[in-house]
KOLVEX-952066 format. One line per 3 residues: number of its first residue (from 1); their letters; for each residue x, z, y of N, C-alpha, C. Coordinates in steps of 0.2 Angstrom, whole numbers, plus 5000, padded with zeros to 4 digits. Last residue first. Example, Ala and Ser with C-alpha at 12.3 -4.5 7.8 and 13.67 -1.06 7.14 Angstrom:
<sites>
2 = sa = 5064:5035:4989:5068:5036:4995:5064:5039:5000; 5066:5039:4972:5062:5039:4978:5066:5039:4984
</sites>
This chain:
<sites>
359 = xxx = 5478:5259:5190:5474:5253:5186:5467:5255:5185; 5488:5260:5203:5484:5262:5201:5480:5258:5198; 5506:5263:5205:5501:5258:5204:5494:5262:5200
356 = xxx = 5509:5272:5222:5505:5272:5213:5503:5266:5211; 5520:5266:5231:5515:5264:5230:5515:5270:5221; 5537:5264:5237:5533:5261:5232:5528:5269:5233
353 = xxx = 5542:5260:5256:5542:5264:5250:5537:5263:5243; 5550:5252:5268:5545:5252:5262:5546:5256:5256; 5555:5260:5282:5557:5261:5275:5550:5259:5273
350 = xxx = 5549:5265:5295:5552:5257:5292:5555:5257:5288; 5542:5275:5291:5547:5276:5295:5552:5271:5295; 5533:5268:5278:5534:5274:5283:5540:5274:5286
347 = xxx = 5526:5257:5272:5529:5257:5275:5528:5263:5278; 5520:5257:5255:5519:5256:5260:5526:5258:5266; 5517:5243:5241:5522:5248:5247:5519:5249:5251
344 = xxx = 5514:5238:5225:5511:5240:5230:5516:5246:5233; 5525:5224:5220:5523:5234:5218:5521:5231:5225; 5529:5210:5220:5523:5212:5217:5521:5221:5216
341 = xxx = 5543:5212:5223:5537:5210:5230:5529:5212:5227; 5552:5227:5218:5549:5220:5217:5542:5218:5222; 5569:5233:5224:5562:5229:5224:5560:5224:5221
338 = xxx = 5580:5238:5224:5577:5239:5216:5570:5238:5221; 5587:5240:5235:5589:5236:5231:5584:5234:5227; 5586:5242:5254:5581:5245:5245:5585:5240:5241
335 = xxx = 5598:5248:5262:5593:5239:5261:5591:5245:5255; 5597:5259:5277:5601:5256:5272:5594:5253:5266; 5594:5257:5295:5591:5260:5288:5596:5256:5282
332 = xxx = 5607:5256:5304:5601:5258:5302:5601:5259:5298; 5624:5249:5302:5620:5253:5305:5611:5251:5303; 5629:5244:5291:5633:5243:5296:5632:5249:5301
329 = xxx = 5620:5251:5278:5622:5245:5279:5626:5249:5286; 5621:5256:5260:5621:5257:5268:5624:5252:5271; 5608:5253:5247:5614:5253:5249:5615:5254:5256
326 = xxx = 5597:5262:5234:5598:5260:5240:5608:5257:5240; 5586:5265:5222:5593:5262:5223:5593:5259:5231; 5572:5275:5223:5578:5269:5222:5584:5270:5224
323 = xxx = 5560:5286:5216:5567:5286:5217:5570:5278:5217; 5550:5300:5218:5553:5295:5221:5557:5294:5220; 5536:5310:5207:5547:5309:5208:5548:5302:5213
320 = xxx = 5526:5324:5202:5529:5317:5206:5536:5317:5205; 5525:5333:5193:5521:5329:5191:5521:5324:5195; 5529:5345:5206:5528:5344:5201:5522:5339:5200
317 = xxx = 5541:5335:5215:5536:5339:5216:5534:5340:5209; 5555:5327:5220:5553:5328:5216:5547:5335:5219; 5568:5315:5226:5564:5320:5228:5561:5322:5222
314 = xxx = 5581:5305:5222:5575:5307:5222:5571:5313:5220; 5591:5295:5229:5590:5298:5230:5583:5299:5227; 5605:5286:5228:5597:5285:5224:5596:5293:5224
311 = xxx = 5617:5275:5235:5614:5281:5233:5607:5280:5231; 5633:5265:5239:5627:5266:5238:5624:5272:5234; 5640:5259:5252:5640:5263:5248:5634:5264:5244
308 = xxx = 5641:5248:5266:5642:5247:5257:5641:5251:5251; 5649:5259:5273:5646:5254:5273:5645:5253:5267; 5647:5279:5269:5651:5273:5273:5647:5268:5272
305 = xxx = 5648:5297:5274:5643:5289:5271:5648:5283:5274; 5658:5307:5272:5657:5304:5275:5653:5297:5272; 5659:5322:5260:5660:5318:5260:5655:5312:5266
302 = xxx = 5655:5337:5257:5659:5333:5265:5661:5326:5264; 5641:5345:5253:5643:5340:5253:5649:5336:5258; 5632:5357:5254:5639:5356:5259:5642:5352:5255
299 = xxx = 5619:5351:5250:5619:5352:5257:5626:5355:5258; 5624:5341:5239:5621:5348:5239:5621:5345:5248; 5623:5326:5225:5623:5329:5232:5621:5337:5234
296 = xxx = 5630:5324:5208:5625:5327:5215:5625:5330:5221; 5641:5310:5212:5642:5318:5210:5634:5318:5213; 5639:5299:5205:5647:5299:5207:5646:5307:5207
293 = xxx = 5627:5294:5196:5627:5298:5201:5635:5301:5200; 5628:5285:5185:5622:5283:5186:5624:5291:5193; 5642:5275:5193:5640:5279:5189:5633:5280:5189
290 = xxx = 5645:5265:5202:5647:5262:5194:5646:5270:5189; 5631:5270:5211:5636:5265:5209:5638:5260:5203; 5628:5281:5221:5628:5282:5214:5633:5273:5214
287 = xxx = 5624:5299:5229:5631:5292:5227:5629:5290:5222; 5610:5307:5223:5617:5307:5230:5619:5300:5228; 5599:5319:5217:5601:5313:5216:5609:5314:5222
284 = xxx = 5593:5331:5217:5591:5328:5223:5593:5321:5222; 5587:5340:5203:5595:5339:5209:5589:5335:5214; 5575:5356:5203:5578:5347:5200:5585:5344:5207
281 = xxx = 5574:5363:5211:5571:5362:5204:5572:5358:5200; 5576:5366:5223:5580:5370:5220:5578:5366:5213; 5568:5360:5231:5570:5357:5230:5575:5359:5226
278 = xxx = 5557:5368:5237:5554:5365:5229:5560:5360:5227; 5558:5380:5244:5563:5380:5239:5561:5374:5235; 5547:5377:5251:5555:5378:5257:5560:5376:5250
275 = xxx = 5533:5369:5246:5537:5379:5246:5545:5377:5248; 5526:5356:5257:5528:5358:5250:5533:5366:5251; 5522:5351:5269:5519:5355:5267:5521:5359:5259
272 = xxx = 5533:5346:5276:5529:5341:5273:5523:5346:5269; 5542:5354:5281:5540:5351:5285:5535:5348:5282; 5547:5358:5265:5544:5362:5269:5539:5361:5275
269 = xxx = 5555:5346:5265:5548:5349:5259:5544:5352:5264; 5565:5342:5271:5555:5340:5274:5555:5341:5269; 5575:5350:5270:5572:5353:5277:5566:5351:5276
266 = xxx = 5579:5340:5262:5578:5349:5258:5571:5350:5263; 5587:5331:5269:5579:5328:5265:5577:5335:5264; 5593:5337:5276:5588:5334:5281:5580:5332:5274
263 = xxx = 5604:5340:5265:5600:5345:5271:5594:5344:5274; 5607:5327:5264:5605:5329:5260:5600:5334:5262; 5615:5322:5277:5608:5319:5274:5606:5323:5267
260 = xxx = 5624:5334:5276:5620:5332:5281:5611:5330:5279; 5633:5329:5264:5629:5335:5264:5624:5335:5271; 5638:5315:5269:5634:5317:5262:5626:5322:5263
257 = xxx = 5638:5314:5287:5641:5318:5280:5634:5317:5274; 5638:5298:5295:5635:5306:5292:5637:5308:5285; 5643:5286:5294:5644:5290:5298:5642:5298:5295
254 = xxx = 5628:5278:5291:5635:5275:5292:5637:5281:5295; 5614:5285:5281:5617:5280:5288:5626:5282:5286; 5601:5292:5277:5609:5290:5273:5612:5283:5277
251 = xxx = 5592:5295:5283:5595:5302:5284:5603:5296:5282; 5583:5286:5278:5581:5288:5283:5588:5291:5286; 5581:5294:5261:5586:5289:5264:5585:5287:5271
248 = xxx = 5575:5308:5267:5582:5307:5263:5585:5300:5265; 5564:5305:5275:5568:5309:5275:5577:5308:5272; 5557:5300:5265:5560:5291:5269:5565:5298:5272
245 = xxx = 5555:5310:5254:5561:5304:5254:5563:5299:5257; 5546:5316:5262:5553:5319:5259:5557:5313:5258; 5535:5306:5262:5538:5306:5267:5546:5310:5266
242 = xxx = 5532:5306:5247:5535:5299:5250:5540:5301:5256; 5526:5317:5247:5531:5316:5244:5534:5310:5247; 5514:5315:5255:5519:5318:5258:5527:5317:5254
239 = xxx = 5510:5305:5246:5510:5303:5254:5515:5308:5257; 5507:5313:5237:5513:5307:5234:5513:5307:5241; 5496:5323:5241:5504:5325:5239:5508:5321:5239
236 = xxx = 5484:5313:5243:5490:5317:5249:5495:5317:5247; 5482:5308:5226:5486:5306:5235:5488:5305:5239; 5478:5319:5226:5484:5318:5223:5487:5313:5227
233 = xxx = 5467:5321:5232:5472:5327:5234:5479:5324:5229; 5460:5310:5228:5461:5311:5238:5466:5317:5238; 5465:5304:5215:5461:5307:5216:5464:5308:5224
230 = xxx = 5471:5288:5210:5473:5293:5213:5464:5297:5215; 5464:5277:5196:5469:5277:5202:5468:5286:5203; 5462:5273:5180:5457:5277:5188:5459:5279:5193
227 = xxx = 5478:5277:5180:5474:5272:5176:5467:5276:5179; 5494:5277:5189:5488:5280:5188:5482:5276:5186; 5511:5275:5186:5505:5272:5184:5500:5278:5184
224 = xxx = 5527:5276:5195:5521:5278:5193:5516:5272:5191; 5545:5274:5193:5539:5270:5196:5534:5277:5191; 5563:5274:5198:5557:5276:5196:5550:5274:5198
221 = xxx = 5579:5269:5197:5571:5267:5200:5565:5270:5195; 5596:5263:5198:5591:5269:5196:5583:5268:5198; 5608:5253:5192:5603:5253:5198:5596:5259:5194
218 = xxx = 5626:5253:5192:5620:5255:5188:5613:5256:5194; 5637:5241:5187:5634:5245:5193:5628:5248:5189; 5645:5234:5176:5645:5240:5177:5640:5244:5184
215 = xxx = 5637:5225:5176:5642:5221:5178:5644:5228:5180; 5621:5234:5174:5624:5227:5173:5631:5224:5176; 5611:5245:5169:5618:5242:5171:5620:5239:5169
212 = xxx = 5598:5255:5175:5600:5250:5172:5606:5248:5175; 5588:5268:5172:5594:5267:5174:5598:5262:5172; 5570:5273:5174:5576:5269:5171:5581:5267:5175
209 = xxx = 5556:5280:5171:5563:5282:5176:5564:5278:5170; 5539:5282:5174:5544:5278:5169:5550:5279:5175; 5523:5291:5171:5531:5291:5177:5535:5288:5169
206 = xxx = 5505:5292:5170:5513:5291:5167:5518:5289:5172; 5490:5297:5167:5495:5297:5171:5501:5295:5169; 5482:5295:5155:5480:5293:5162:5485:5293:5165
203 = xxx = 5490:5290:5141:5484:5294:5146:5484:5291:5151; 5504:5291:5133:5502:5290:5140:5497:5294:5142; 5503:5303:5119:5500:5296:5123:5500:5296:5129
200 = xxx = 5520:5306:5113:5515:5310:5115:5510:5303:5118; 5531:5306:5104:5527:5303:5103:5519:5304:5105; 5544:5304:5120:5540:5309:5112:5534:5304:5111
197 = xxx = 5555:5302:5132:5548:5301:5127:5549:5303:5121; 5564:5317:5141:5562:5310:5137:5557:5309:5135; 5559:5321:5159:5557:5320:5154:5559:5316:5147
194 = xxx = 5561:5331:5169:5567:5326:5165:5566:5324:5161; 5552:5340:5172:5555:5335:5176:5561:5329:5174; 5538:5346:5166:5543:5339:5164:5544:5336:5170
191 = xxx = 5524:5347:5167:5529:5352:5163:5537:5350:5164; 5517:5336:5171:5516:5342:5177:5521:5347:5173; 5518:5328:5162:5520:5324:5169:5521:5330:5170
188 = xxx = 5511:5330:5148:5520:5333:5149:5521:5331:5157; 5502:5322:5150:5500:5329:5147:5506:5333:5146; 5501:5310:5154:5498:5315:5155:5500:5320:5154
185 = xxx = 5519:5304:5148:5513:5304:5150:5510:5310:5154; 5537:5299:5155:5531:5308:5154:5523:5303:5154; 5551:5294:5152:5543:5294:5151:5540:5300:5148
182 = xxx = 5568:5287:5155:5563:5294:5154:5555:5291:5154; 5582:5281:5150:5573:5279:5150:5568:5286:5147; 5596:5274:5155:5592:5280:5153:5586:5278:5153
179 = xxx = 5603:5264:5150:5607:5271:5151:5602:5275:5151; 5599:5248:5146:5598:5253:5149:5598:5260:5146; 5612:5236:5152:5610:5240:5148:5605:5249:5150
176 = xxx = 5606:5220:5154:5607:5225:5158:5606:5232:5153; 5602:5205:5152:5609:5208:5153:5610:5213:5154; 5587:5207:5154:5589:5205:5159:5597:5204:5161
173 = xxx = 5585:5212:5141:5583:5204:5142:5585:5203:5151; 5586:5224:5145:5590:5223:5142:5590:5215:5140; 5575:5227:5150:5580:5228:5154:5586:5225:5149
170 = xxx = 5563:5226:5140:5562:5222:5147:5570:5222:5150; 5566:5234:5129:5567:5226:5128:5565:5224:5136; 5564:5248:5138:5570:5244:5133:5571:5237:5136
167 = xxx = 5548:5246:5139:5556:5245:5144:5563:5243:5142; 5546:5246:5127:5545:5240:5130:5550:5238:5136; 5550:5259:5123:5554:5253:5119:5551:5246:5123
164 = xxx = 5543:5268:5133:5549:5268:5131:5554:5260:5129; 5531:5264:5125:5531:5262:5131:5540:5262:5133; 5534:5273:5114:5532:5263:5113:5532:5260:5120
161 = xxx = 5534:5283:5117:5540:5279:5112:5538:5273:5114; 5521:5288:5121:5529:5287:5127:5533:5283:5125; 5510:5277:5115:5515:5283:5115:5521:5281:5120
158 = xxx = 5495:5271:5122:5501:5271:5119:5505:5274:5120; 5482:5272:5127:5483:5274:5121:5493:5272:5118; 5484:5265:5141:5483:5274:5141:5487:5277:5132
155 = xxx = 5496:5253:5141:5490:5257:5141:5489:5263:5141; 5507:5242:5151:5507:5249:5146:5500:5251:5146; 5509:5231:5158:5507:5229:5152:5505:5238:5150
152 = xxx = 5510:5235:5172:5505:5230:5170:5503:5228:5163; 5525:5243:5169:5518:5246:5173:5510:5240:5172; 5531:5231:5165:5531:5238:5158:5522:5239:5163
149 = xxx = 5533:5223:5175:5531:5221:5170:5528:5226:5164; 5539:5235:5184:5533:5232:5186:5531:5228:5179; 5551:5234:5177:5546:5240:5180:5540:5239:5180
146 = xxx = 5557:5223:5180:5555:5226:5172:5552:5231:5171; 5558:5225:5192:5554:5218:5191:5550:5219:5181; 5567:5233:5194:5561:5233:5196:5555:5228:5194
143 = xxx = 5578:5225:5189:5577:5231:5186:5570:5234:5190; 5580:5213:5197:5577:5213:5190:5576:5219:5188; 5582:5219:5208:5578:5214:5210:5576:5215:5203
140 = xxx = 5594:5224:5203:5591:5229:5207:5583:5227:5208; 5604:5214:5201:5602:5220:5196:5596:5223:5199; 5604:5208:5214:5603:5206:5208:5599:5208:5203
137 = xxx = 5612:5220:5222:5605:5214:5222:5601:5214:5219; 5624:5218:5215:5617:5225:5213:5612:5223:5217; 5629:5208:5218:5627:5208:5209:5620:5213:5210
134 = xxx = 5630:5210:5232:5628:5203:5228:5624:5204:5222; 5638:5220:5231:5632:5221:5234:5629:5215:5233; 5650:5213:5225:5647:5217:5223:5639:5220:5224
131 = xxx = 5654:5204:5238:5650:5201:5231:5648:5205:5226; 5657:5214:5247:5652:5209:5248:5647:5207:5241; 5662:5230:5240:5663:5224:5244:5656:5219:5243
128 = xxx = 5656:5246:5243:5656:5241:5238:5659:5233:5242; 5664:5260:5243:5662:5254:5250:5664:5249:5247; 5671:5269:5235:5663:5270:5237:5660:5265:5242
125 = xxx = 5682:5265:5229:5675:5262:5226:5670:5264:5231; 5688:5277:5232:5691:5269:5234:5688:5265:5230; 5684:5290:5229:5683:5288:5237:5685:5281:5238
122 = xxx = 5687:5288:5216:5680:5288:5218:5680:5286:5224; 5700:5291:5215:5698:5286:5211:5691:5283:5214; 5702:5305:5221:5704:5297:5225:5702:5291:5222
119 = xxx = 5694:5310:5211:5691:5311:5219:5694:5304:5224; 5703:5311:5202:5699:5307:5202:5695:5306:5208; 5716:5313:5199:5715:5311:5205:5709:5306:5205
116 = xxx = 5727:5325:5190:5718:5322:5192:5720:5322:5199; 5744:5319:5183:5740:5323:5188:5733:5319:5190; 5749:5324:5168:5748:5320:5171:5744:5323:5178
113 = xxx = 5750:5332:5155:5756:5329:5160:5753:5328:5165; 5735:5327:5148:5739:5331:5148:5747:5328:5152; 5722:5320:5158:5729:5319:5152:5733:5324:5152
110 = xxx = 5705:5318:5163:5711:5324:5163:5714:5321:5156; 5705:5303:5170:5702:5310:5169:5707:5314:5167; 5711:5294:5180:5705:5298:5184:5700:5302:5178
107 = xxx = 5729:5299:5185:5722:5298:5179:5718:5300:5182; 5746:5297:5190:5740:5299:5190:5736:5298:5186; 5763:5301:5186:5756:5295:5184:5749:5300:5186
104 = xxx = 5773:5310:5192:5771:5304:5194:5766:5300:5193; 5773:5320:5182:5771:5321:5188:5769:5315:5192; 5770:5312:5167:5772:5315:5170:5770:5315:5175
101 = xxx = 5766:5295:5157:5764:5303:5159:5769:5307:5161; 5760:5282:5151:5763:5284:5156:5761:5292:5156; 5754:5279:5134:5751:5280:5141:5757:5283:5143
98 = xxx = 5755:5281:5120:5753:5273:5122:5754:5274:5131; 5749:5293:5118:5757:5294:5117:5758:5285:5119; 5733:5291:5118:5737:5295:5123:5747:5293:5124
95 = xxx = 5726:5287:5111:5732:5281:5114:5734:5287:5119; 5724:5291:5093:5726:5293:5099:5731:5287:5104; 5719:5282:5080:5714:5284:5085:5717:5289:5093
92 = xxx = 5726:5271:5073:5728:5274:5079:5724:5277:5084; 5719:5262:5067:5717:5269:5063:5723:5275:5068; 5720:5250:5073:5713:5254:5076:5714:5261:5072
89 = xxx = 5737:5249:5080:5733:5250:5076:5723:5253:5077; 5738:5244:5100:5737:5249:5094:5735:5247:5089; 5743:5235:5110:5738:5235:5105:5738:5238:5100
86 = xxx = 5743:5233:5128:5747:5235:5121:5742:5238:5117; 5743:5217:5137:5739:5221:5133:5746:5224:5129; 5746:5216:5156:5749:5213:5149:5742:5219:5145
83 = xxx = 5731:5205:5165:5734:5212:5165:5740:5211:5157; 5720:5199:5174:5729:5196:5174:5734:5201:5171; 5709:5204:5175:5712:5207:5178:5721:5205:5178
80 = xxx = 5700:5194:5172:5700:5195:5178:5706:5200:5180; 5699:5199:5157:5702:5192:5157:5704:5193:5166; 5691:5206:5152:5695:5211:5156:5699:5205:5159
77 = xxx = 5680:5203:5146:5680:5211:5150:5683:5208:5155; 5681:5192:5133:5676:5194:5137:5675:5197:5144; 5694:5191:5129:5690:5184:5129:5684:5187:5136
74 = xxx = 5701:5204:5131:5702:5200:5131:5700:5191:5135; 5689:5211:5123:5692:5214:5130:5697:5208:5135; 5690:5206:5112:5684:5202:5115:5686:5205:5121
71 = xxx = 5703:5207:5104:5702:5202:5103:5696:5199:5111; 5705:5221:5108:5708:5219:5110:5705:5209:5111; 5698:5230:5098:5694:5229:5103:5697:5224:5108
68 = xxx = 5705:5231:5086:5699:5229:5084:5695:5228:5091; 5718:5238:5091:5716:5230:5089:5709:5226:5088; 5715:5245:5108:5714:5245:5099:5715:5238:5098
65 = xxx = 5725:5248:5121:5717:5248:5117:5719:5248:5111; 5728:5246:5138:5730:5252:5130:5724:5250:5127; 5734:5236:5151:5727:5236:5146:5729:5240:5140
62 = xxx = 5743:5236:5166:5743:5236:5159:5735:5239:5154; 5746:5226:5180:5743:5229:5176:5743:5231:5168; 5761:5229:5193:5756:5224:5189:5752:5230:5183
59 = xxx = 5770:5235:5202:5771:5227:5200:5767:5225:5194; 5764:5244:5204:5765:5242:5208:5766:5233:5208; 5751:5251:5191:5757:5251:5194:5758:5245:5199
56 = xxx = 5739:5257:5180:5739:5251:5185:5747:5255:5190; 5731:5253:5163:5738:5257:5169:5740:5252:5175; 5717:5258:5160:5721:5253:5161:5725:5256:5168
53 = xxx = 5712:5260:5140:5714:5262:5146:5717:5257:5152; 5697:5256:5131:5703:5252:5134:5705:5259:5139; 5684:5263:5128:5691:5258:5121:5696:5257:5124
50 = xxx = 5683:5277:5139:5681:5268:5137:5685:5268:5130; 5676:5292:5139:5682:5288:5141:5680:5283:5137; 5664:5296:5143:5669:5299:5147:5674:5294:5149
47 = xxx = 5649:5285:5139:5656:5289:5136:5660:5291:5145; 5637:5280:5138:5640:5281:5141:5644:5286:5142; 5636:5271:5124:5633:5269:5131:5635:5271:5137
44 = xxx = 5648:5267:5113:5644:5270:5114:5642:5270:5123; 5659:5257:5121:5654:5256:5115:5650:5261:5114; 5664:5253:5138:5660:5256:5133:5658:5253:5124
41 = xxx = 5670:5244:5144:5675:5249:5140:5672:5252:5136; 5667:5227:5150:5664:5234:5148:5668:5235:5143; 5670:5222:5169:5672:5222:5164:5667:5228:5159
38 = xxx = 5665:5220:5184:5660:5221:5177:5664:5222:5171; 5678:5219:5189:5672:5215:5190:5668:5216:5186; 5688:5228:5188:5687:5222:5183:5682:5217:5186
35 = xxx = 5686:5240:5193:5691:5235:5195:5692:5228:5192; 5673:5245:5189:5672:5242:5196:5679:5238:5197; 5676:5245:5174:5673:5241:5179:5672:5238:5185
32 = xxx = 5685:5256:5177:5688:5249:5174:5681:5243:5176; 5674:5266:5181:5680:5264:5187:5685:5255:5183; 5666:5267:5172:5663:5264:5175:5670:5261:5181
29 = xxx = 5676:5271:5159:5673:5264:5160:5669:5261:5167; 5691:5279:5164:5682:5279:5163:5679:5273:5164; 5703:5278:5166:5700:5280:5157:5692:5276:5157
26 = xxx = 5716:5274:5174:5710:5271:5173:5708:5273:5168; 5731:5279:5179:5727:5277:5174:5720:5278:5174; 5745:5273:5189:5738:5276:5191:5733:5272:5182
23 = xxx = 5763:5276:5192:5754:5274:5190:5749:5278:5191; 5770:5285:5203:5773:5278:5199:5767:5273:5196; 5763:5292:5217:5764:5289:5211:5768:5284:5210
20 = xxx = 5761:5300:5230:5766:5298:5229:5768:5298:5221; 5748:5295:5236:5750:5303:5231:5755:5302:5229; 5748:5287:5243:5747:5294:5247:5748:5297:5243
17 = xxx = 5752:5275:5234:5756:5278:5239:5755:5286:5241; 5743:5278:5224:5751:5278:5223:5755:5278:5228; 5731:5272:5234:5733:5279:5230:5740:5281:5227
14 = xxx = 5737:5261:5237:5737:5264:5242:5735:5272:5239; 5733:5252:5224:5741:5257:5226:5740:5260:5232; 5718:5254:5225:5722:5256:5221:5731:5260:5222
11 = xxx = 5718:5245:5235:5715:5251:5236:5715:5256:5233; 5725:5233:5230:5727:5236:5236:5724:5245:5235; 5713:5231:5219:5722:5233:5216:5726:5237:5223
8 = xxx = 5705:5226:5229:5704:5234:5223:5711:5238:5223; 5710:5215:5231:5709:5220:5235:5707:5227:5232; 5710:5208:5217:5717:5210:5222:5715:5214:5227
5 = xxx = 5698:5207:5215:5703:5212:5211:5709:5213:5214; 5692:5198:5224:5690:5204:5224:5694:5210:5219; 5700:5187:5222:5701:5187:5227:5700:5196:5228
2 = xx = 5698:5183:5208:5703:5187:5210:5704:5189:5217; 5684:5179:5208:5685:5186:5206:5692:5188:5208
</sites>
């Protein structure tokens, strides 16, 4: 792990350089993460700003927290980072006056004095190194896998909640916490593009989203279940749907603006026989990471796709939605992370794409 914090730490001061800093503070948990190795700032699940701030300077790292958070940031988090700790009282609810500030300290959120450089914070994460794309692997393999387990265990008569709480305990026996858990049965899928669960019953159709994180990275994945499988006009629609999204990632190569590949997905609703505007309706997804989305993608998007970077892209119609975790590789198609070998794929434009499970 040090090998990969000193390189961070480089990619760090090189912000201090271009933006001519004395420090650079760290609030948001998912960036203390990505410099940590997974370290976790969170107590509540996903806050703005962590327990710990961490001020990073040229000749070394500093940790602001509380005492009451000190003792496991220490043993558990942050031990990777070789950093000193100053340790507030816990009834010391502000570490702002703990923290560097003037026109030379940068922050990647808003401090009063201080100058937002969160854009630079983001642009020096978004090309995950080796052992990082390692972890989301990982994560990515088990967060589908808990997909697939829920989608084989859940029945018609059970409440969104309870299918919900199944997911829960599947993601979260994997180490991984999970940030969101939408479910639409039947009778909310065609109302409901965001759906949380209600105490409403599956039925026949059900869409499960989960956003799961582990060693801070967060890996997105959506799956269906049709209980008497797909009717011949439902699954045209997902067929076309699918092909919106080999569109999308298809589109998210090494080289090409954000906004570009965004553009190319829009273009195939229309192409695909779906209304020119269906994608006004719901975001489209973009970047994701150590956030559950760094920003939503638009079509004037200017940021350039790199190696390593990763996105989750998903399309949407009413009562569908595709979505994985991808990452870009060197060149071609960028890897699926959130596979499991047991989901029914199929193959369109050599992108395996998931399948209905149909019971």
């Amino acid at each position: 792990m040090t090998a990969e914090v000193d390189a961070k730490r480089r990619r760090l001061e090189a912000i201090l350089d271009l933006h001519d800093l004395d420090a650079l503070i760290l609030r948001r948990p998912g960036n203390v993460a990505w410099l940590s190795g997974g370290g976790r700032t969170h107590i509540l699940a996903t806050p703005d700003v962590g327990v710990a701030d961490v001020v990073v300077r040229r000749d070394g790292l500093e940790v602001v927290t509380a005492v009451n958070e000190a003792p496991r940031l220490a043993a558990e988090e942050l031990g990777a980072l070789d950093a000193s700790m100053i340790v507030l009282p816990w009834a010391d609810s502000e570490r702002l006056g703990a923290l560097p500030n003037g026109p030379r300290v940068g922050s990647d959120s808003p401090v009063p004095g201080t100058r937002l450089v969160t854009t630079a914070v983001e642009e020096a994460r978004r090309s995950l190194f080796p052992e990082e794309v390692d972890r989301y692997r990982a994560l990515g393999r088990d967060a589908a896998r808990a997909m697939t387990d829920l989608c084989h265990a859940v029945r018609p008569e059970d409440t969104e909640f309870e299918a919900a709480a199944r997911l829960a305990a599947l993601v979260t026996a994997t180490g991984a916490d999970p940030i969101v858990l939408l479910v639409a049965g039947e009778a909310r899928l065609p109302v409901h593009r965001h759906p949380l669960p209600t105490g409403s019953p599956v039925g026949r159709r059900v869409m499960f989203v989960a956003c799961a994180r582990r060693h801070g990275l967060i890996a997105n994945v959506t799956r269906f279940v049709a209980f008497g499988g797909l009717s011949a006009d439902e699954a045209d629609v997902y067929a076309r749907l699918v092909a919106v999204d080999v569109a999308y990632n298809g589109a998210t190569r090494r080289g090409v603006r954000v906004g570009e590949a965004c553009r190319t997905g829009m273009e195939a609703y229309a192409a695909n026989g779906f209304d020119a505007d269906e994608w006004t309706l719901h975001h489209q997804g973009g970047p994701t990471g150590y956030e559950g989305r760094d920003y939503f993608a638009t079509a004037s998007s200017e940021p350039e796709i790199v190696p390593g970077q990763a996105f989750a892209w998903n399309p949407s119609v009413r009562g569908l939605k595709v979505e994985d975790t991808v990452v870009v590789r060197d060149a071609g198609d960028p890897e699926v992370l959130t596979v499991d070998e047991r989901w029914p794929t199929v193959v369109v434009g050599g992108l395996a794409r998931p399948l209905v499970l149909e019971r």
